[in-house]
C-alpha positions in Angstrom: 6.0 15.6 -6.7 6.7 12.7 -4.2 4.1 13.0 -1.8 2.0 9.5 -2.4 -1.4 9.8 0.1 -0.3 12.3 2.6 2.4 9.6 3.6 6.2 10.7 3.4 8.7 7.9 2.3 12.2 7.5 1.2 11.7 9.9 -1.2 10.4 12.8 1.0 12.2 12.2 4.5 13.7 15.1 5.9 15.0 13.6 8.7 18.5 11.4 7.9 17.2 9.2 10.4 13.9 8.3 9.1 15.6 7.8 5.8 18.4 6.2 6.4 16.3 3.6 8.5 13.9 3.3 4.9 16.6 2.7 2.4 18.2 0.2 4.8 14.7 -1.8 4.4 14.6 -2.2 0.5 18.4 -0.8 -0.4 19.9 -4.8 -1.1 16.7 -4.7 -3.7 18.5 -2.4 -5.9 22.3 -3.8 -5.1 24.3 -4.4 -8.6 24.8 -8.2 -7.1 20.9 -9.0 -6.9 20.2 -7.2 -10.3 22.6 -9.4 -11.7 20.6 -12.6 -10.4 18.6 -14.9 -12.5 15.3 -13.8 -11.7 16.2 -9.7 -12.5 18.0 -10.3 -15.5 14.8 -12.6 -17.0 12.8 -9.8 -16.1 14.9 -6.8 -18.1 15.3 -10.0 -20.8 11.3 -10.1 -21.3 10.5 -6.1 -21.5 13.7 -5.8 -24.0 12.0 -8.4 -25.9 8.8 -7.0 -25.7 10.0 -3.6 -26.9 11.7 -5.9 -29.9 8.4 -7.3 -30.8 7.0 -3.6 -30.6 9.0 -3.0 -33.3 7.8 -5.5 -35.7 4.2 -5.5 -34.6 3.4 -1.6 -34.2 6.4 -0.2 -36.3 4.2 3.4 -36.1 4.0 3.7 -32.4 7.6 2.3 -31.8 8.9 4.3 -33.6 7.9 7.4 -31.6 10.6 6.5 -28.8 9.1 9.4 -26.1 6.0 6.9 -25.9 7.4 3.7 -26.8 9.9 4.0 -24.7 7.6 5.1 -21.4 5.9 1.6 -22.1 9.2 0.2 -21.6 10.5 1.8 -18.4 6.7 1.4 -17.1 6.5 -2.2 -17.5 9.4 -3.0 -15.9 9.4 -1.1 -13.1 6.2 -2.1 -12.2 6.9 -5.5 -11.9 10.2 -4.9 -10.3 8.4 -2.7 -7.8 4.6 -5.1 -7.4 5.3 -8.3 -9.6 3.9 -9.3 -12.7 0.9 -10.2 -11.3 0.2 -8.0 -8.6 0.7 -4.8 -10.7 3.1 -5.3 -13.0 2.0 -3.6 -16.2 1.8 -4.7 -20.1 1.4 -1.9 -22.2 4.1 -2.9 -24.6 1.5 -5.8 -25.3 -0.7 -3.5 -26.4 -2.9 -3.2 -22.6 -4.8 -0.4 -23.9 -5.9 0.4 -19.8 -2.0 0.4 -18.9 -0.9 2.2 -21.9 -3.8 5.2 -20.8 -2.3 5.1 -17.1 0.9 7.1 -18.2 -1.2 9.9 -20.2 -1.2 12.7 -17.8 2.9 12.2 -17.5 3.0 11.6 -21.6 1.1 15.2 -21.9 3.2 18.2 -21.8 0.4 20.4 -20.0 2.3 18.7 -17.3 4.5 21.5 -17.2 1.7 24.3 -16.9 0.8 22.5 -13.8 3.8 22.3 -12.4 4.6 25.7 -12.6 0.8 26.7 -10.7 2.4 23.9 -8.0 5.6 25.7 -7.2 4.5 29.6 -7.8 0.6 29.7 -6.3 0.2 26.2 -4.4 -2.6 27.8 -2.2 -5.2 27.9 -5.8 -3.2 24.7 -6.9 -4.5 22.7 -4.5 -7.9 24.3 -4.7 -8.5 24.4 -8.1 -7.6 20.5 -9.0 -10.0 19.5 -5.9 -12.7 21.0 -8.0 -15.5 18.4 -9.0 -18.8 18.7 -10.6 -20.5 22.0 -12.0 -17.2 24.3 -10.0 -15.3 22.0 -12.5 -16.6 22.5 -15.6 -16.7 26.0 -15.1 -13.4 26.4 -14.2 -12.6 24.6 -17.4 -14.8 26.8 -19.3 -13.0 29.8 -18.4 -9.4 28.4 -19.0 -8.5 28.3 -15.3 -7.5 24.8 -14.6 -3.9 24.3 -15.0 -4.5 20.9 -16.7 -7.1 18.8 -17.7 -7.9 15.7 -15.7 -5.9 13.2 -15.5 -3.7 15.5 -13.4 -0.2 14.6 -13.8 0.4 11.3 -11.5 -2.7 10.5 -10.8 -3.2 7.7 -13.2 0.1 6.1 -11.7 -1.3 7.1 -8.3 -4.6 5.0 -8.5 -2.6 1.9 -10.1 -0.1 2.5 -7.2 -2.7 2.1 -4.3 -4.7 -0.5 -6.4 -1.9 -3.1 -7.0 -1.2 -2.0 -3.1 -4.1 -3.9 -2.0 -4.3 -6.7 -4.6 -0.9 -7.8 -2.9 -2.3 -7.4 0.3 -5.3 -9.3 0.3 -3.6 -12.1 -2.4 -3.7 -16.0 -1.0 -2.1 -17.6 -4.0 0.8 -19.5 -4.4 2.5 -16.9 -6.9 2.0 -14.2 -4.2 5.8 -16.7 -2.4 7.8 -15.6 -5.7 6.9 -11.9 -5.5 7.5 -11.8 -1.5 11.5 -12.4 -2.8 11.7 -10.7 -5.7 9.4 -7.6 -5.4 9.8 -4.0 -3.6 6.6 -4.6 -2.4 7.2 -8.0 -1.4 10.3 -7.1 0.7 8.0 -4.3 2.7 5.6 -6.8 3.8 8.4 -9.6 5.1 9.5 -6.6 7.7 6.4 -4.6 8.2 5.2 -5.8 12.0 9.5 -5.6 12.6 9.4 -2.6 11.6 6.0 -1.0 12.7 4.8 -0.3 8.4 1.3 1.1 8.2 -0.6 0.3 5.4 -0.2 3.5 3.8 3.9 3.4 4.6 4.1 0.6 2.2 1.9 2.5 -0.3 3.2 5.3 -0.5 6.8 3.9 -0.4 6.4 2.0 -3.2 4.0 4.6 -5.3 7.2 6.9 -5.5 9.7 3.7 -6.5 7.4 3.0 -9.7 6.9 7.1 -10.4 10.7 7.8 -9.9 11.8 4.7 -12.7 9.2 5.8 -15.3 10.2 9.3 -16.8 14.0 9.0 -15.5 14.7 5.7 -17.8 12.4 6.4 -20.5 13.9 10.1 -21.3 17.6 8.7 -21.2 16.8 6.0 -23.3 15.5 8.7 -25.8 18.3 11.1 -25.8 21.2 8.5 -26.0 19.1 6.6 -29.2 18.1 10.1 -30.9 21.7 11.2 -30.2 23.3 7.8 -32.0 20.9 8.6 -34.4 22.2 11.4 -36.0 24.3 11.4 -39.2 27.7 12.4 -37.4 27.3 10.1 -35.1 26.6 6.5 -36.9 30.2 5.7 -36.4 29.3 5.3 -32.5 26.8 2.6 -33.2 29.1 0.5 -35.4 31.9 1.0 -32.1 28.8 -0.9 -30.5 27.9 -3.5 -32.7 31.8 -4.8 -33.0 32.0 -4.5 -29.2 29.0 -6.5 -29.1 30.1 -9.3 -31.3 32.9 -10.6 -29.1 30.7 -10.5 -26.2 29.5 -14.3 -25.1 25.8 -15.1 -25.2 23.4 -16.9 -23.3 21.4 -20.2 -24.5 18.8 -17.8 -26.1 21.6 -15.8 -27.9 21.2 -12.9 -25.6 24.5 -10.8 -24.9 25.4 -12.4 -21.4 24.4 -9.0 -18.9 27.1 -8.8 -16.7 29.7 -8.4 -19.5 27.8 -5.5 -20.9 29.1 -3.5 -17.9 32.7 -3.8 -19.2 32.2 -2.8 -22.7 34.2 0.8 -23.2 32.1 2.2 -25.7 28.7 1.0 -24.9 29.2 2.4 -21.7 31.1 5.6 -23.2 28.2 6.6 -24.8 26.0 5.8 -22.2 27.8 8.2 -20.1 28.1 10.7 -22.3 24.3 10.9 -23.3 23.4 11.0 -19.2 25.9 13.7 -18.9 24.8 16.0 -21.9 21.0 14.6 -21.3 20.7 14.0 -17.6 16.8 12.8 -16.4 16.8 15.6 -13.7 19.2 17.9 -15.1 17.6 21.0 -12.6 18.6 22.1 -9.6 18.1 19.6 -6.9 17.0 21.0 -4.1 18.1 20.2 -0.1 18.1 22.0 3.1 19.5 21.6 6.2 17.7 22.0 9.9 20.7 23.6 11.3 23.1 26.6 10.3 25.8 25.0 8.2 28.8 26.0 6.4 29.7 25.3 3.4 32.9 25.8 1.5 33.1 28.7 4.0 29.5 30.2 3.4 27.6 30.2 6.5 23.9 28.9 5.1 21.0 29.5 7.5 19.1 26.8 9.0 16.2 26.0 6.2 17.6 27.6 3.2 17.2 25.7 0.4 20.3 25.0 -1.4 21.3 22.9 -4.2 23.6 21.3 -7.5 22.8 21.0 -10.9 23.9 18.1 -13.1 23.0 20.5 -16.3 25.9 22.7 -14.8 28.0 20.6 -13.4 28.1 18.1 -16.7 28.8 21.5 -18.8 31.9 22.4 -16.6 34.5 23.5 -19.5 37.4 23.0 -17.6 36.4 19.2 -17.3 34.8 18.7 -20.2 36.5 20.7 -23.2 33.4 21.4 -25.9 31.0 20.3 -23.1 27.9 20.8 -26.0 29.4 18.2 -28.3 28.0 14.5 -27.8 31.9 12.8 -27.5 31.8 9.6 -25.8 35.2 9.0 -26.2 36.1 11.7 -23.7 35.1 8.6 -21.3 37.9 6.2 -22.8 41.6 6.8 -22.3 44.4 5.9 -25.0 43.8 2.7 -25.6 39.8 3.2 -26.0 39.5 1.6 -22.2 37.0 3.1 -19.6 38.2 5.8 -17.6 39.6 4.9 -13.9 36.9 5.8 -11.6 39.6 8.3 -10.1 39.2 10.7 -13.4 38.1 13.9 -12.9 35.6 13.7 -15.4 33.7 10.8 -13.0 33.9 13.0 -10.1 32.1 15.4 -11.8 29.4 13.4 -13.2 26.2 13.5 -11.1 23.6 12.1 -13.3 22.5 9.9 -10.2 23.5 12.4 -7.9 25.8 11.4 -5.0 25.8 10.5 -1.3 23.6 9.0 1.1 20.2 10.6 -1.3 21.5 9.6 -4.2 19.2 7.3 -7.0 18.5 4.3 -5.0 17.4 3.0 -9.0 20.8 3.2 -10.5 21.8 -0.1 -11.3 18.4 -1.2 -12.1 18.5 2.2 -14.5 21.8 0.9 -15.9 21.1 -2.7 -16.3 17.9 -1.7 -18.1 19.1 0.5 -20.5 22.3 -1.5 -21.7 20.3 -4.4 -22.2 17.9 -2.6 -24.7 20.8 -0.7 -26.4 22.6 -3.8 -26.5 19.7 -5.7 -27.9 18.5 -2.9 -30.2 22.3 -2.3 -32.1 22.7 -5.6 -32.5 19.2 -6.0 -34.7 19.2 -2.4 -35.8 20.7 0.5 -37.3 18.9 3.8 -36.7 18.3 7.3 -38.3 16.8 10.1 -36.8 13.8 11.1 -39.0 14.1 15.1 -38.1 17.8 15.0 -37.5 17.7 19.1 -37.5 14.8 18.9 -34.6 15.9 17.9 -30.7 13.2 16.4 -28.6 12.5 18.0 -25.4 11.4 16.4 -22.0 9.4 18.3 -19.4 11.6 18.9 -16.5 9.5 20.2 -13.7 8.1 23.2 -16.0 11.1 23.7 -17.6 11.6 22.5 -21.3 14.7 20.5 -21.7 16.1 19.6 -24.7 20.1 19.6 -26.6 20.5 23.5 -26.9 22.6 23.7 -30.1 19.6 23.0 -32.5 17.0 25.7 -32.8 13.8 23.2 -33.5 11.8 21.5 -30.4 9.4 18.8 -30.7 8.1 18.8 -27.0 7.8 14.6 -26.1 8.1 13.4 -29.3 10.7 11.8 -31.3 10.9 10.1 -34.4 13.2 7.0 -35.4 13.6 5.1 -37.9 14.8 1.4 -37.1 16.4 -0.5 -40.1 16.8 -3.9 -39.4 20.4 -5.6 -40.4 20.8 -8.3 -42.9 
């Protein structure tokens, strides 16, 4: 899945080293203190704002959140990874070029593929380098595991074009995205740091893949899952919490008080634990025997945790398949000390020295648009007896109490406040 033109990044490291040395080079890009800055903030601002004016001006297609809300994690991470004008994409403008880009991660043959990838990758590999008459055959008899665009490959060709637009750029603009951009920050340190061409590339192909699904699909869950009947109350919890909060010149809730609102981040929370991005097993090896927890695990084996279990742990969280944001509150309806049990256990952005170097841009980018969305909105789930369901790897997930599955697709309706 992360494997960006034969080049291994942070992503795909094995050696602690190598990726410690990587993350060191772009981790202060991420850090909660610069996402808090001006220019981030404006950024988030402008792709919330965009997704508002979706709303009003294609009230069809917003309303579909699976897509909608792709446009909206794809936009801004692609200008938070290349710059707006470098690669930064506009498909909540209606770019119908960008909007096409994320097709082959929109479609859910995706998971058909995936599953060729992992269980025969030999005829995988084969099989998708096909071109020509071999092709069409191949399609003909029902053998290729998905139709072209393959799944990535649209982001991969914008990845490695917007590569070399900022490379070979001479304008003025190109100064602001040097400070502000993933790719920007590569370039400053690339002779330091001995960065080939295809290093930078492939580094930041896999920081716009990995902020794409992972945003959009939370985004989804926690809206579908305020949207249903027995759970309205939580979006009024919001709006009152949002009333007190101060706001900037524009009247936008000022960000870095959105952070310490109990419930708006109780129910955040509480949808990434029920509906984690990556709720599969997450898989790691070690080049050496190890123990652990006084298993003795060969050198190579893979081993690995699952948020999906590990957020369904009874003993932590009592009726662990009922949406309750308030289990993230203590008796006075304030957040939880980081010291609770039921923080130790959450591993939505996994943990330690791999863990989602996009968490605070993830966070700040989804309590903006909640924030910005309850305040203008209420919001009814159109099929409230139907769950959506997000491919993960070639597994369906989806909120296992209902017994309907719309595969990426999810219907809302938004009804604007008076």
């Amino acid at each position: 899945m992360f494997d960006a033109y034969g080049t291994p990044n942070l992503f795909t490291f094995s050696s602690g080293v190598e990726h410690r040395n990587r993350k060191k080079l772009v981790s202060h890009m991420y850090s909660n203190q610069r996402l808090l800055e001006a220019h981030s903030i404006q950024m988030v601002k402008r792709k919330v704002q965009s997704y508002l004016n979706m709303l009003k001006n294609e009230p069809d297609l917003a309303s579909e959140i699976f897509t909608s809300l792709h446009y909206f994690s794809f936009d801004a991470i692609s200008e938070f990874v290349y710059g707006a004008g470098y690669g930064g994409t506009t498909a909540l403008t209606g770019h119908e070029a960008h909007r096409r880009l994320i097709d082959d991660i929109l479609d859910p043959a995706r998971r058909r593929l995936a599953w060729f990838a992992i269980h025969f990758p030999a005829y995988t590999k084969w099989v998708t380098t096909r071109t020509g008459i071999s092709e069409r055959l191949l399609d003909v008899l029902g053998l290729l595991p998905m139709k072209k665009p393959y799944t990535y490959s649209g982001i991969r060709g914008h990845a490695l074009r917007a590569f070399y637009h900022f490379k070979t750029a001479i304008d003025s603009g190109k100064a602001i995205a040097n400070d502000t951009s993933v790719i920007g920050r590569l370039f400053q340190v690339r002779e330091k740091q001995g960065l080939s061409d295809m290093d930078i590339a492939s580094e930041c192909a896999d920081h716009l893949l990995a902020g794409i699904d992972t945003t959009a699909d939370s985004l989804m869950f926690l809206i579908w899952a305020l949207s249903l009947p027995q759970h309205k109350s939580y979006q009024e919890r919001i709006r009152k919490e949002l009333s007190d909060v101060p706001v900037d010149e524009e009247g936008w809730p000022e960000t870095r008080y959105l952070a310490r609102l109990p419930w708006l981040n109780a129910v955040l929370r509480e949808s990434l634990r029920l509906y984690t991005p990556l709720p599969a097993f997450e898989p790691r090896s070690a080049s050496t025997d190890t123990v652990i927890d006084g298993f003795k695990i060969p050198a190579r084996t893979i081993v690995g945790m699952s948020p999906y279990c590990m957020h369904r742990e009874e003993s932590v969280f009592p009726e662990p398949l009922v949406f309750k944001p308030e289990r993230w509150l203590d008796s006075d309806s304030l957040s939880l000390h980081e010291s609770a049990l039921q923080n130790k256990w959450f591993w939505a952005f996994s943990s330690g020295a791999r863990m989602c170097i996009g968490m605070h841009l993830a966070n700040v980018e989804m309590l903006t648009l909640v924030a910005a969305v309850y305040r203008q909105y209420s919001t009814s789930a159109r099929q409230p007896d139907v769950t959506p369901g997000i491919t993960s790897r070639y597994e369906i997930f989806c909120d296992e109490t209902m017994n309907q599955v719309k595969e990426h697709e999810c219907w809302i309706d938004f009804i604007e406040l008076g």
